[in-house]
MMTF fields as JSON, N, C-alpha, C and O atoms, coordinates in Angstrom:
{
  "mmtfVersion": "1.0.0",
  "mmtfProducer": "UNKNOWN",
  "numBonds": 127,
  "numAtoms": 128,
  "numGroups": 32,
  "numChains": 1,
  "numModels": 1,
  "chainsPerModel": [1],
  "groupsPerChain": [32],
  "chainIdList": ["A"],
  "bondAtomList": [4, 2, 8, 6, 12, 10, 16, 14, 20, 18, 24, 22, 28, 26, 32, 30, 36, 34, 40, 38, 44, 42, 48, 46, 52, 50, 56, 54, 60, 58, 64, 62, 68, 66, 72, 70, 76, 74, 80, 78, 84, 82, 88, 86, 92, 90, 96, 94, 100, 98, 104, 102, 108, 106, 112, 110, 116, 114, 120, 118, 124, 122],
  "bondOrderList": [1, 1, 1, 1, 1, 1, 1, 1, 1, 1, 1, 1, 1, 1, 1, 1, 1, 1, 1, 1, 1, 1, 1, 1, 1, 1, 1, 1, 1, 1, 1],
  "groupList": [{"groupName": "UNK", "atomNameList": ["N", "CA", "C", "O"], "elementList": ["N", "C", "C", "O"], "formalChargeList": [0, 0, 0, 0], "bondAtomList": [1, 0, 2, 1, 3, 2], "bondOrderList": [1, 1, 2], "singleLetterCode": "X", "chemCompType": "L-PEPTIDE LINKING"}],
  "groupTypeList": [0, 0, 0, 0, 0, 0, 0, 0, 0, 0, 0, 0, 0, 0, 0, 0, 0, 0, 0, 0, 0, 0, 0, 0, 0, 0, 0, 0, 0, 0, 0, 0],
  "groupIdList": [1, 2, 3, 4, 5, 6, 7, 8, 9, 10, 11, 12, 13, 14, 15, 16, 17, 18, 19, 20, 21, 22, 23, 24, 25, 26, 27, 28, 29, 30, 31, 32],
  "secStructList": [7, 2, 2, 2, 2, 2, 2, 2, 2, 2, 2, 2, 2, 2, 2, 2, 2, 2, 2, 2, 2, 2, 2, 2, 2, 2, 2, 2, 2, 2, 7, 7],
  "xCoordList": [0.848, 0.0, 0.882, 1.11, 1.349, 2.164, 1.805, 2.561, -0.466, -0.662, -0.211, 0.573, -0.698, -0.185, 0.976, 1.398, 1.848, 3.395, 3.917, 4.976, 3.252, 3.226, 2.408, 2.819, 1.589, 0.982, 1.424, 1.279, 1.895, 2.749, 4.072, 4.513, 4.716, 6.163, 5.733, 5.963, 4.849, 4.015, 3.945, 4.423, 3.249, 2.353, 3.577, 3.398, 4.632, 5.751, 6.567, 7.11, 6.456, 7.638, 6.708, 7.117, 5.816, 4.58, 5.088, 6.297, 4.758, 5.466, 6.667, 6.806, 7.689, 8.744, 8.87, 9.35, 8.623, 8.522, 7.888, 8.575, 6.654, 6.044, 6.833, 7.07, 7.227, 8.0, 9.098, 9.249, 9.807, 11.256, 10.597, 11.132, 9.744, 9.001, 8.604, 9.329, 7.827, 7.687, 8.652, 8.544, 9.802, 11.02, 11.911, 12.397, 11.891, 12.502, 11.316, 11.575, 10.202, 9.286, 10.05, 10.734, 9.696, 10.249, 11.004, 10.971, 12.198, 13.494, 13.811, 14.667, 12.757, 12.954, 12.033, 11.855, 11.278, 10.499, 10.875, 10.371, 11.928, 12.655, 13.343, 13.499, 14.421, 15.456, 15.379, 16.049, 14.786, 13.862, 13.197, 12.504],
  "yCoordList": [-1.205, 0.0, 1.253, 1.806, 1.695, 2.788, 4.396, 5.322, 4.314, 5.746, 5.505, 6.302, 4.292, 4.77, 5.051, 6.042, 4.032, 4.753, 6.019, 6.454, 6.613, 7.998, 8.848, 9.826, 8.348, 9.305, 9.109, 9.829, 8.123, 8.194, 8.983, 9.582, 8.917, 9.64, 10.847, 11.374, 11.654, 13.317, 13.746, 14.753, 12.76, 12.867, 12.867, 13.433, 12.173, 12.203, 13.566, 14.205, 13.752, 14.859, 16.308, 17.405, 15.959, 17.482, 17.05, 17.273, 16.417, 15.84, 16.353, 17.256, 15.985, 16.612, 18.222, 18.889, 18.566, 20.01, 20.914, 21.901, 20.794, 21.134, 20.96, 21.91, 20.098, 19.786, 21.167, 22.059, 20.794, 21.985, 23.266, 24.069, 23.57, 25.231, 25.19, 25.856, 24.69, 24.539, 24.592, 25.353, 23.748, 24.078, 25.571, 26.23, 25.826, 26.738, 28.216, 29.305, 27.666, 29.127, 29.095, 29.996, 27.79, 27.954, 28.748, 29.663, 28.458, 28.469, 29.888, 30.458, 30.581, 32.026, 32.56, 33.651, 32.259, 32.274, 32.993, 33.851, 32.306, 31.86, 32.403, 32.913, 32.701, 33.844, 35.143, 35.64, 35.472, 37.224, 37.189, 38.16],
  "zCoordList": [0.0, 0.0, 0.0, 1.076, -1.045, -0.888, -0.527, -0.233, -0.753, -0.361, 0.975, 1.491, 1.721, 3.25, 3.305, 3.9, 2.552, 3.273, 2.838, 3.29, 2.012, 1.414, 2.801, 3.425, 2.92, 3.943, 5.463, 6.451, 5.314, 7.056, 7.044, 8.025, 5.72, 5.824, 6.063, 7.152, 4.818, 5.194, 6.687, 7.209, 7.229, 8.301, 9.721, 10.8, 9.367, 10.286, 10.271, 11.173, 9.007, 8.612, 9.171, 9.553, 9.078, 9.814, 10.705, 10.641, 11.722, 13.411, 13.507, 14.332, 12.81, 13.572, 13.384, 14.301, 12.703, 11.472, 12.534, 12.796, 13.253, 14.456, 15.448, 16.193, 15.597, 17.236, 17.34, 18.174, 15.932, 16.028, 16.123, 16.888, 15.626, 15.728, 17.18, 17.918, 17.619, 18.924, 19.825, 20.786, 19.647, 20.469, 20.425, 21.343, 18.671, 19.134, 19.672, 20.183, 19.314, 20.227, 21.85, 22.335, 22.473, 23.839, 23.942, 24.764, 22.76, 23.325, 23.279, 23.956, 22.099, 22.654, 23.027, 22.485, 23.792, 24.72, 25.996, 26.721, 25.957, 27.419, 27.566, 28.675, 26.25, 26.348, 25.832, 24.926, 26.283, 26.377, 27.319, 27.621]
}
């Protein structure tokens, strides 16, 4: 089934893609 594995790679790469924006909001967040 390659739409899924097409749509799980997408769907991961949003996941981390979010995580790093998120981290770096904290991170200057925090330092200010």
């Amino acid at each position: 089934m390659p739409i899924f594995k097409k749509t799980l790679i997408v769907l991961s790469f949003i996941f981390l893609i979010s995580i790093l924006i998120y981290l770096n909001m904290y991170l200057f967040g925090t330092s200010t």
